[in-house]
C-alpha positions in Angstrom: -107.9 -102.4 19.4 -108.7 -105.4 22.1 -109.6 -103.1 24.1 -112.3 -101.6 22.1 -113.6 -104.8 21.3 -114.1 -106.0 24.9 -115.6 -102.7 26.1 -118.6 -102.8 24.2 -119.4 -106.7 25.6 -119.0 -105.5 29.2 -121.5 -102.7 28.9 -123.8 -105.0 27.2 -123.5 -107.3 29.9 -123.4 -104.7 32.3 -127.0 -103.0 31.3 -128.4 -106.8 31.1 -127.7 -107.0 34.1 -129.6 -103.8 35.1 -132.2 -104.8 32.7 -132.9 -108.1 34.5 -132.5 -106.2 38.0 -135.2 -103.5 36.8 -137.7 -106.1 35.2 -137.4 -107.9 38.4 -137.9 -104.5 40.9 -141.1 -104.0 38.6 -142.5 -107.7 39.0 -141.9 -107.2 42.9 -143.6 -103.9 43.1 -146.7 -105.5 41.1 -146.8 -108.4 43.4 -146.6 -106.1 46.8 -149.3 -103.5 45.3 -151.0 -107.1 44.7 -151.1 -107.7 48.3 -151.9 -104.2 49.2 -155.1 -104.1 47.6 -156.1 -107.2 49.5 -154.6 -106.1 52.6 -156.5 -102.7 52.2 -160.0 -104.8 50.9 -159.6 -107.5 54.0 -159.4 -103.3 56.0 -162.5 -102.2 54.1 -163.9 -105.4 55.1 -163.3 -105.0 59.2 -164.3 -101.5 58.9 
């Protein structure tokens, strides 16, 4: 029975985890299509 008890805890922890590492892979991926718009106006720009 202990060990059906702590299995469900670890694979909460365990997709927090992935939660956390998702949300964060989405904030970077806003912040570098952020810059790549500016980096492609500043283009437009020279051209």
């Amino acid at each position: 029975m202990y060990k059906y008890t702590k299995h469900p805890i670890y694979l909460g922890l365990v997709l927090a985890i992935f939660g956390m590492a998702f949300i964060f892979m989405l904030l970077i991926c806003l912040f570098n299509l952020l810059s790549f718009f500016e980096i492609t106006d500043v283009c437009y720009i020279r051209y």
